[in-house]
RODO-2510 file (C-alpha; in nm, 4 decimals, decimal comma):
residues 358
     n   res          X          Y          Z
     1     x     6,2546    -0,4875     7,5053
     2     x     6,2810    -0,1095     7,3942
     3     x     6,3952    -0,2408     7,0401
     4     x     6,0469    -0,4544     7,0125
     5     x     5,8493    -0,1871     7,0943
     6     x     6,0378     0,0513     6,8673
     7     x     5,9385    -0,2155     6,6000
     8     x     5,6074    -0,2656     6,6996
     9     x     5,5275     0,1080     6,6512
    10     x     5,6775     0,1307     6,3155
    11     x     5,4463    -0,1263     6,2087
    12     x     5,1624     0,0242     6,3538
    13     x     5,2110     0,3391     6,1810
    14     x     5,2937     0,1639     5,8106
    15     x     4,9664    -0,0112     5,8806
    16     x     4,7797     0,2974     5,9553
    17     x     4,9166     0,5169     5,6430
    18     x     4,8593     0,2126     5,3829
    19     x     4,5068     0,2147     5,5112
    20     x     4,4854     0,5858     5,4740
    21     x     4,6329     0,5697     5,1505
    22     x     4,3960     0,3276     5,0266
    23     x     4,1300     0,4518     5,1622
    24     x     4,1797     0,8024     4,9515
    25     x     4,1999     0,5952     4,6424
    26     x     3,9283     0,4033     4,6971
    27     x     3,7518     0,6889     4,7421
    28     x     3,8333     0,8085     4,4268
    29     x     3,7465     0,4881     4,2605
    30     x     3,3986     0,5409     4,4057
    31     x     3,3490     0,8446     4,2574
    32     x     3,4743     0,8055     3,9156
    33     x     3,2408     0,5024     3,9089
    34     x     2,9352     0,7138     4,0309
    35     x     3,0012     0,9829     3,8231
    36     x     3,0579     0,7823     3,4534
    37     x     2,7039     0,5819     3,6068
    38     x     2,5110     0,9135     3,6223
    39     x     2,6274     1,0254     3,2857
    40     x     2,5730     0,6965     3,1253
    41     x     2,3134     0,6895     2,8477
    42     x     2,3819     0,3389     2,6649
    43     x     2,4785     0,5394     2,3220
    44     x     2,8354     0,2688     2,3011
    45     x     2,6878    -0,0744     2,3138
    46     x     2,5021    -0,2251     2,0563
    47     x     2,3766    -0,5403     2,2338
    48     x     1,9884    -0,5833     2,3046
    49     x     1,9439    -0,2503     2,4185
    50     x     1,8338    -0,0816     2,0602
    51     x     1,6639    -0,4218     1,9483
    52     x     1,3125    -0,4347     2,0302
    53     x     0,9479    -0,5531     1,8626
    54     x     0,6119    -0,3541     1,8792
    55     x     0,2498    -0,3602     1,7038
    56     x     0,0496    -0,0779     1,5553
    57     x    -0,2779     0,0185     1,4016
    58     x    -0,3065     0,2491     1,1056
    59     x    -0,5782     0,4861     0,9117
    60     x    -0,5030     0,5137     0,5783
    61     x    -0,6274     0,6625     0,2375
    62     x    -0,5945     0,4823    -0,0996
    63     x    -0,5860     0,6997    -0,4390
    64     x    -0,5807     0,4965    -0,7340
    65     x    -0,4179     0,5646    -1,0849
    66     x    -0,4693     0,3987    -1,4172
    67     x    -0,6719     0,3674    -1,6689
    68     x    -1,0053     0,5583    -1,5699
    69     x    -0,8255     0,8155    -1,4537
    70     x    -0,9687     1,2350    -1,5010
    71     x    -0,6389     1,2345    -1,7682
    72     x    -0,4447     0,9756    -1,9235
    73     x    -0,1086     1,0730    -1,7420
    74     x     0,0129     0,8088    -1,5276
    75     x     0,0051     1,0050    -1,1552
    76     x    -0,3533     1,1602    -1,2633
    77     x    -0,6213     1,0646    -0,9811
    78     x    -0,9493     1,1981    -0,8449
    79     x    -0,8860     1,3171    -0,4873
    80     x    -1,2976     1,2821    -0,4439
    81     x    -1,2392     0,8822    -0,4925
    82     x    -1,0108     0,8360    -0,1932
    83     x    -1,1676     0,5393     0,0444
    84     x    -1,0447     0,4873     0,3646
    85     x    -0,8507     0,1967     0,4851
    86     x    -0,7364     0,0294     0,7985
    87     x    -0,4078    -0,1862     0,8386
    88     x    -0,2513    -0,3893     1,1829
    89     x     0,1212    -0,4456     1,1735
    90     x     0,3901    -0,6126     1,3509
    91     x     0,7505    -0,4438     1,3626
    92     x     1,1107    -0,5623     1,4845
    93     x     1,3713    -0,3144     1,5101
    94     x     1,7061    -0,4532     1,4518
    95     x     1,9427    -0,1746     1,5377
    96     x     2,0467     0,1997     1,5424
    97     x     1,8119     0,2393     1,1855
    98     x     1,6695    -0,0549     1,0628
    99     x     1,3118    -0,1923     1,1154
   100     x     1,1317    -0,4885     0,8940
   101     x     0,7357    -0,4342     0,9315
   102     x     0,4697    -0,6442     0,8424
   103     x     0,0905    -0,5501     0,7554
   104     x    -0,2030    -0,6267     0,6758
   105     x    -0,4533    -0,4067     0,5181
   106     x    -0,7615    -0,3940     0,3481
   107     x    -0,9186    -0,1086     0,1644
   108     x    -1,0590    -0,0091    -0,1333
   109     x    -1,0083     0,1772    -0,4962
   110     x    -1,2642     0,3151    -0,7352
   111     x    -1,2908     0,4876    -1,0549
   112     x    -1,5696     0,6284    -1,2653
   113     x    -1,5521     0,8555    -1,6240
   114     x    -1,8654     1,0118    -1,5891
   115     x    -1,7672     1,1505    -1,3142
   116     x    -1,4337     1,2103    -1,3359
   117     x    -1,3361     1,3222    -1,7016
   118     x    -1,3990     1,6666    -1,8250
   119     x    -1,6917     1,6320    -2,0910
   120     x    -1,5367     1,9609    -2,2176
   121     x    -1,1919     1,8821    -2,2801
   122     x    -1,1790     1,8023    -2,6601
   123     x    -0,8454     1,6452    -2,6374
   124     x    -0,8368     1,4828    -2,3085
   125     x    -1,1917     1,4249    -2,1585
   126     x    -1,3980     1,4124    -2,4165
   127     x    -1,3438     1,0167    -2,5156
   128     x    -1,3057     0,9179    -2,1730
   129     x    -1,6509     1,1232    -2,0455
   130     x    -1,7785     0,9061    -2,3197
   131     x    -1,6314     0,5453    -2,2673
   132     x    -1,8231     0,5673    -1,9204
   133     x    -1,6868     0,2967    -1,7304
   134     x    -1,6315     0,2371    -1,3513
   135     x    -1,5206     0,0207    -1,1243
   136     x    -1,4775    -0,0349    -0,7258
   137     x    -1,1983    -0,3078    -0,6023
   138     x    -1,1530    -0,4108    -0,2829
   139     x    -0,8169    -0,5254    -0,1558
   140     x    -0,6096    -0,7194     0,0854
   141     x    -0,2553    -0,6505     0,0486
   142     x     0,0028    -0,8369     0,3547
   143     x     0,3356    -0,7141     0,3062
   144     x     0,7031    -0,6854     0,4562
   145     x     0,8868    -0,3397     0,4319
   146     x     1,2667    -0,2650     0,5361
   147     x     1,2680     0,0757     0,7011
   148     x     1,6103     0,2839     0,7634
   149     x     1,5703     0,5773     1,0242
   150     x     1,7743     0,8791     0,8925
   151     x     1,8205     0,9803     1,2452
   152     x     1,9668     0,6632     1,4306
   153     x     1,9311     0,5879     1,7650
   154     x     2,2252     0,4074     1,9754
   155     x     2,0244     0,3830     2,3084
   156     x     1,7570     0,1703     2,4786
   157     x     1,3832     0,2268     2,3460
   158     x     1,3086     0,4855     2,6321
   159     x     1,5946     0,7180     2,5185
   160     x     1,4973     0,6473     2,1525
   161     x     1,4999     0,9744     1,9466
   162     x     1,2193     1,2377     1,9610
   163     x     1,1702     1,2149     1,5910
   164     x     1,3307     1,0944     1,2523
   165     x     1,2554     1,0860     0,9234
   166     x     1,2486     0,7465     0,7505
   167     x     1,2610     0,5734     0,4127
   168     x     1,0997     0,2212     0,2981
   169     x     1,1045    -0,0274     0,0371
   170     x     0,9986    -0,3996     0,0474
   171     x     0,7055    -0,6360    -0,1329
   172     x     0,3486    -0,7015    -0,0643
   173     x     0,1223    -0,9899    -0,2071
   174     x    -0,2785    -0,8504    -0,2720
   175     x    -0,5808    -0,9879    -0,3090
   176     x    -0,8218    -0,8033    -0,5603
   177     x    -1,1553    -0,8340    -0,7255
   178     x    -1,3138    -0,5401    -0,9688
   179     x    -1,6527    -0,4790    -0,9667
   180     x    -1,9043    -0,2641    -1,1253
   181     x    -2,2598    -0,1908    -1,1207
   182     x    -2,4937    -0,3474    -1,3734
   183     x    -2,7028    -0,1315    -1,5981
   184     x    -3,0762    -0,1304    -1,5744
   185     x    -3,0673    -0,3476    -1,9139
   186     x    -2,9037    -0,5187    -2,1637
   187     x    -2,7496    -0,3771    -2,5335
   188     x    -3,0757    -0,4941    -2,6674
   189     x    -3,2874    -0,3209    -2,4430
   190     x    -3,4411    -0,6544    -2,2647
   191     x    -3,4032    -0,6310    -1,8738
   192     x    -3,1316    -0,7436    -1,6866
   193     x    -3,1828    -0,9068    -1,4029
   194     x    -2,8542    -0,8391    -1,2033
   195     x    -2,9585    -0,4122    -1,2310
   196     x    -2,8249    -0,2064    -0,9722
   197     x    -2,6317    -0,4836    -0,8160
   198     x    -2,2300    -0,5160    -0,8184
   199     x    -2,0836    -0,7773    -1,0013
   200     x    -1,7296    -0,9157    -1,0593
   201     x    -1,5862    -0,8102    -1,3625
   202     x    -1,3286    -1,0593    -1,4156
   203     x    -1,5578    -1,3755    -1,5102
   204     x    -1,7212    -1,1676    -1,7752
   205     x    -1,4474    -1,1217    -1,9804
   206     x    -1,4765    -0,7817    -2,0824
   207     x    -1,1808    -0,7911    -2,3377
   208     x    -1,2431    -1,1146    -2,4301
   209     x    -1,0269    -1,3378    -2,2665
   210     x    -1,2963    -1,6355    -2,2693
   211     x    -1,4143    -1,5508    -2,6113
   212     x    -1,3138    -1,7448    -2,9101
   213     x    -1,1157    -1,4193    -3,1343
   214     x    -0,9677    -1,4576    -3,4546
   215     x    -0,5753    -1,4074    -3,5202
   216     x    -0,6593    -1,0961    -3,6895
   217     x    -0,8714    -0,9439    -3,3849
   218     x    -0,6519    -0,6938    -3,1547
   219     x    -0,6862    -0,8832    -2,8292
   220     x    -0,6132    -1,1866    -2,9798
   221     x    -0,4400    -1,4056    -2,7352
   222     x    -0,5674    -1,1943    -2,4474
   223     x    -0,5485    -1,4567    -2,1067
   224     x    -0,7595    -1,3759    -1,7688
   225     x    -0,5743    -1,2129    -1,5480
   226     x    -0,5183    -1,3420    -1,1481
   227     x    -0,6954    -1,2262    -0,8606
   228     x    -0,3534    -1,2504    -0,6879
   229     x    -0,1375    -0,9880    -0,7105
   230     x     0,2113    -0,8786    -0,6566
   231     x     0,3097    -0,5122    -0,5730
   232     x     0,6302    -0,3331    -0,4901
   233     x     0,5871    -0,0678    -0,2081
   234     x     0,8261     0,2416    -0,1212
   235     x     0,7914     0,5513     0,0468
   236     x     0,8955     0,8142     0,2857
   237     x     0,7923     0,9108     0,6321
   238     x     0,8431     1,0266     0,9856
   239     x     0,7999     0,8894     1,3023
   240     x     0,7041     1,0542     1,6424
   241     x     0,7695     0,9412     2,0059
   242     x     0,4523     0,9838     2,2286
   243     x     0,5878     0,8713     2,5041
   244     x     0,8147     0,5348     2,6413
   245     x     0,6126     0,3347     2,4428
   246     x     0,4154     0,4897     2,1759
   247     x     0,5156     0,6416     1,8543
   248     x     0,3327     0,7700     1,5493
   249     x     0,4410     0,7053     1,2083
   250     x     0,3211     0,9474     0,9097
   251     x     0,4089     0,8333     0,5913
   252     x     0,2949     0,8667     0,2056
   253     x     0,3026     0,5389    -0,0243
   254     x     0,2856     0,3982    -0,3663
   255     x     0,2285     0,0661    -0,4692
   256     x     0,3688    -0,0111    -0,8082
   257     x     0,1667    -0,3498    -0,8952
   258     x     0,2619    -0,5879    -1,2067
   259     x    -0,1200    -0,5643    -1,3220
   260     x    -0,3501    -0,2828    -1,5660
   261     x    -0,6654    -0,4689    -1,4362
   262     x    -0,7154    -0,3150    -1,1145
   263     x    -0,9762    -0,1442    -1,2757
   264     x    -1,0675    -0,3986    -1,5280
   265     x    -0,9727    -0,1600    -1,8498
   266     x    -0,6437    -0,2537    -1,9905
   267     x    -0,6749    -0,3385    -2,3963
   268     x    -0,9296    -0,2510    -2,6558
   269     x    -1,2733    -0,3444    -2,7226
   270     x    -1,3651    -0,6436    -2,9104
   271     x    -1,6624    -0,7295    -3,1517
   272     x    -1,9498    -0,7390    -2,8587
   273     x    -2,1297    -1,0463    -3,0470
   274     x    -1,8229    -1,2897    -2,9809
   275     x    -1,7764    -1,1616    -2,6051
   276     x    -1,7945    -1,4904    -2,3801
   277     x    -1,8352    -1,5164    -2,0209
   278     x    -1,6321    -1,7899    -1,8103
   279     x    -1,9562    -1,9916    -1,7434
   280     x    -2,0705    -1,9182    -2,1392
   281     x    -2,4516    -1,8559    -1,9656
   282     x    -2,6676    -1,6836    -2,2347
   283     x    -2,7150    -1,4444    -1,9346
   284     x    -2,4130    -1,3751    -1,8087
   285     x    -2,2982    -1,3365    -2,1880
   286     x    -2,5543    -1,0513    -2,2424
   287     x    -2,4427    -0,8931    -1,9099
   288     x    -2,0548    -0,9395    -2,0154
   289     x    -2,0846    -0,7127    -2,3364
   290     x    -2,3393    -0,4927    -2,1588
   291     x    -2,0584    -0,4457    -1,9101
   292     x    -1,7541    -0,4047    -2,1810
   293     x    -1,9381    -0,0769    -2,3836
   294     x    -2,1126     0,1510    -2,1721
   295     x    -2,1597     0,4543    -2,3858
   296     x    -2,5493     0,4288    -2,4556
   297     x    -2,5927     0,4243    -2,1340
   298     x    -2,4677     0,7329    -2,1446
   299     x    -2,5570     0,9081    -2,4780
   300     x    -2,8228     0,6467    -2,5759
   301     x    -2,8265     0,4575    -2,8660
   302     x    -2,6652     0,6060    -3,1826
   303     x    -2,8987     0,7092    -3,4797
   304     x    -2,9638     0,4441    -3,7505
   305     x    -2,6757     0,5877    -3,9794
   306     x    -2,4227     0,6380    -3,7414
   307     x    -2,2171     0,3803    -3,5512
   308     x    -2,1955     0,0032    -3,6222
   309     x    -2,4614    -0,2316    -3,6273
   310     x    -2,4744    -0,5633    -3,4148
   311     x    -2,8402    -0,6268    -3,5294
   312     x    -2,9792    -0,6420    -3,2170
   313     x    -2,8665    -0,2770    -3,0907
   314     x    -2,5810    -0,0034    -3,2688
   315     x    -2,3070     0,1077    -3,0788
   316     x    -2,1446     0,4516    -3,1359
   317     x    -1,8014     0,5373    -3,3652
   318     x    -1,4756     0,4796    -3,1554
   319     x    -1,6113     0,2392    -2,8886
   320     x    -1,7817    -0,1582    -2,7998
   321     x    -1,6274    -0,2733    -3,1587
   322     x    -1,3236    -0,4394    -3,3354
   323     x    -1,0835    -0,1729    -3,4961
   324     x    -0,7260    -0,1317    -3,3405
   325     x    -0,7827     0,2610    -3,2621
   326     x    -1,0816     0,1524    -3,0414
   327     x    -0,9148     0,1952    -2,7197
   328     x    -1,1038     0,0690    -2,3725
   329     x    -0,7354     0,1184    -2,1643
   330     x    -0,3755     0,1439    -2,2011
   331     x    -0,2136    -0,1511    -2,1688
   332     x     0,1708     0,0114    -2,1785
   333     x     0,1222     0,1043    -1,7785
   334     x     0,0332    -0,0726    -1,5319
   335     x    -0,2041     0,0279    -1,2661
   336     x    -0,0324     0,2027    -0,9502
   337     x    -0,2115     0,3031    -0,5879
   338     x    -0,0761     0,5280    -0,3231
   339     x    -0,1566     0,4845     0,0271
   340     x    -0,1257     0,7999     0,3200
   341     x    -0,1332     0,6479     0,6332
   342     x    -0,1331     0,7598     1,0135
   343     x     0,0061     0,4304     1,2373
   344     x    -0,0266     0,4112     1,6154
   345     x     0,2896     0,1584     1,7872
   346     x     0,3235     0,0010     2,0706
   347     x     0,6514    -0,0882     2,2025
   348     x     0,5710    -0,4695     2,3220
   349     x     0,7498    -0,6093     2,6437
   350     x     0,8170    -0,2495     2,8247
   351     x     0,8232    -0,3980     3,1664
   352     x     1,0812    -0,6514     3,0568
   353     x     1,2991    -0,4157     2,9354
   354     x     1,2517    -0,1428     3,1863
   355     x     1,3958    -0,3582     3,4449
   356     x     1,6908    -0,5057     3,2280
   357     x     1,7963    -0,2118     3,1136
   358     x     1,7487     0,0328     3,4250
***
C-alpha cells in the first residue's frame, strides 16, 4: 500500500513539472509569434499583396514641333501655342516596379508663322514670317505604356512608398485631322465662300497628292497621307501618395509619330494651276491652292515684274510655285509633340484588399 502511494506521487509530480515546463515554452512560442506579427510589414512575399489596378484623370499640355515651328530645329516650339488636354486611364500594377497604363486623350496642337517666326531674322525667320501658314489639329491618341518605379515597393498598396521616380515607354494609335482657316478670298481675288471658317486640310491636297504632276515635278509621286496615326511615347516622371488610395503622377512626354503632316507642311510647293482637290470641285480647287501659298495674304500681291505669273494672280519669288528650292516643309523629320501632364489615381477595390490583407 505505501509502495502505491509512493508511485502515485511520483507521477503526480512528473505530471505537474511537464505541464510547467510546457507551459514556459508555450509561453515563449506566444510571444515570438506576437512579436514577428507586430513587426510584420509584408516586404518578403510577393503574392497579391503588391498587385493591384486603379483609374485616374489627367490635365495635360501639348507643345507641338515641326514644320511651322519659330526655327527650323527639330525641339523648337512656341510655348504661347500650348492647348490644354484631358486624358482617363486605367492602370494594373504587376509587382515591386512595373505598371502597364492605358489612356485615352484628346487635345489639341497648333501652329502659325505669322505669329511665331521672327520677321527680323534674315537667316531664320525671315522665309518662314513669309510662307504664313497655320494650322490647328485635334487629336485622339489611346495608348498602352510600361512603367518601371525606380523606387520599388515590396508591400501591400497601403504601405506603398511615399514617392518614386519613374520611367515609361510603350505605343499609342491617334486620330488626327489639320485644319486651317480660309482666307477672305481666293488667288484671283473672287470671294470665297468658306472665309473665316476652318476647313480640313487633307482633302485639298495642298502638295498635290490628288493632282495629276509630271515625273519631272518635285512632289511627284506624293500619296495622301492617313488620318490614323501611329506614335511612340516615352518619358520620365514621379509619382506621389496622397493617401491609401490616391496618388499623383507628374510626368513630361514626347510623342515621336511616323508622320510630317501633323501640320499639313511636309514637301514643297507645286505649280498652283495643277493643284487638285479629292472631290476635283472647281471650288474646292480654288480654295486648295488658296490654302497651299499664303504669302499675299500676307505681303499682297507681288508687283507686275516680280514673281511668277499664273495669269489669273502672281505669286512672289521662293514660294506657291514649281522649283526644287521652293520649300513649304521639311520632309527629313517627322513631326513630334510633347505632352506635361498632372494625373489623379485611384486605387480600385480598397475595401477588398483592406480586409485581405489586414
Amino acid at each position: 500500500m505505501k509502495k502505491l502511494s509512493l508511485v502515485v506521487i511520483c507521477a503526480v509530480l512528473l505530471t505537474a513539472l511537464s505541464f510547467d515546463s510546457y507551459s514556459q515554452l508555450n509561453r515563449k512560442a506566444i510571444k515570438r509569434n506576437n512579436k514577428r506579427m507586430a513587426s510584420y510589414r509584408g516586404k518578403k512575399a510577393f503574392g497579391r499583396q503588391n498587385v493591384y489596378s486603379g483609374v485616374g484623370i489627367s490635365l495635360n499640355a501639348l507643345n507641338y514641333f515641326g514644320d511651322l515651328a519659330p526655327l527650323p530645329r527639330k525641339f523648337s516650339t512656341d510655348i504661347s501655342f500650348t492647348k490644354p488636354s484631358i486624358g482617363l486611364s486605367f492602370f494594373h500594377r504587376f509587382g515591386p516596379r512595373y505598371t502597364l497604363q492605358a489612356q485615352y486623350m484628346y487635345g489639341a496642337l497648333s501652329g502659325s508663322d505669322a505669329e511665331s517666326a521672327d520677321k527680323n531674322d534674315a537667316e531664320n525667320g525671315v522665309f518662314r514670317y513669309q510662307r504664313n501658314l497655320s494650322f490647328r489639329n485635334r487629336i485622339h491618341e489611346l495608348s498602352v505604356v510600361a512603367v518601371f518605379d525606380l523606387f520599388e515597393n515590396q508591400s501591400t498598396y497601403i504601405s506603398r512608398v511615399k514617392w518614386t521616380p519613374y520611367i515609361f515607354a510603350g505605343g499609342a494609335l491617334f486620330y488626327h485631322n489639320p485644319q486651317a482657316q480660309a482666307p477672305a478670298t481666293f488667288l484671283d481675288g473672287s470671294p470665297n465662300p468658306y472665309a473665316g471658317q476652318w476647313v480640313d486640310l487633307r482633302p485639298l491636297g495642298t502638295e498635290g497628292q490628288y493632282s495629276d504632276l509630271a515625273a519631272s515635278d518635285v512632289n511627284f509621286g506624293i500619296k495622301p497621307y492617313s488620318n490614323l496615326q501611329f506614335s511612340i511615347p516615352f518619358g520620365l516622371g514621379a509619382r506621389f501618395r496622397v493617401n491609401e488610395v490616391f496618388d499623383i503622377w507628374a510626368d513630361l512626354s514626347f510623342r515621336y509619330t511616323f508622320t510630317d503632316y501633323l501640320d499639313d507642311v511636309s514637301g514643297n510647293y507645286v505649280d498652283l494651276t495643277k493643284i487638285r482637290s479629292q472631290s476635283n470641285d472647281p471650288t474646292m480647287n480654288k480654295l486648295a491652292q488658296a490654302m497651299s501659298y499664303r504669302t499675299n495674304e500676307l505681303l499682297g500681291a507681288p508687283p507686275a515684274n516680280v514673281g511668277v505669273d499664273y495669269g489669273t494672280f502672281r505669286v512672289w519669288p521662293g514660294y506657291g510655285s514649281e522649283n526644287p528650292e521652293n520649300l513649304r516643309g521639311n520632309k527629313k523629320n517627322n513631326d513630334i509633340f510633347m505632352v506635361t501632364s498632372v494625373r489623379l489615381t485611384y486605387i480600385l477595390g480598397a475595401t477588398f484588399h483592406k480586409a485581405k490583407f489586414r
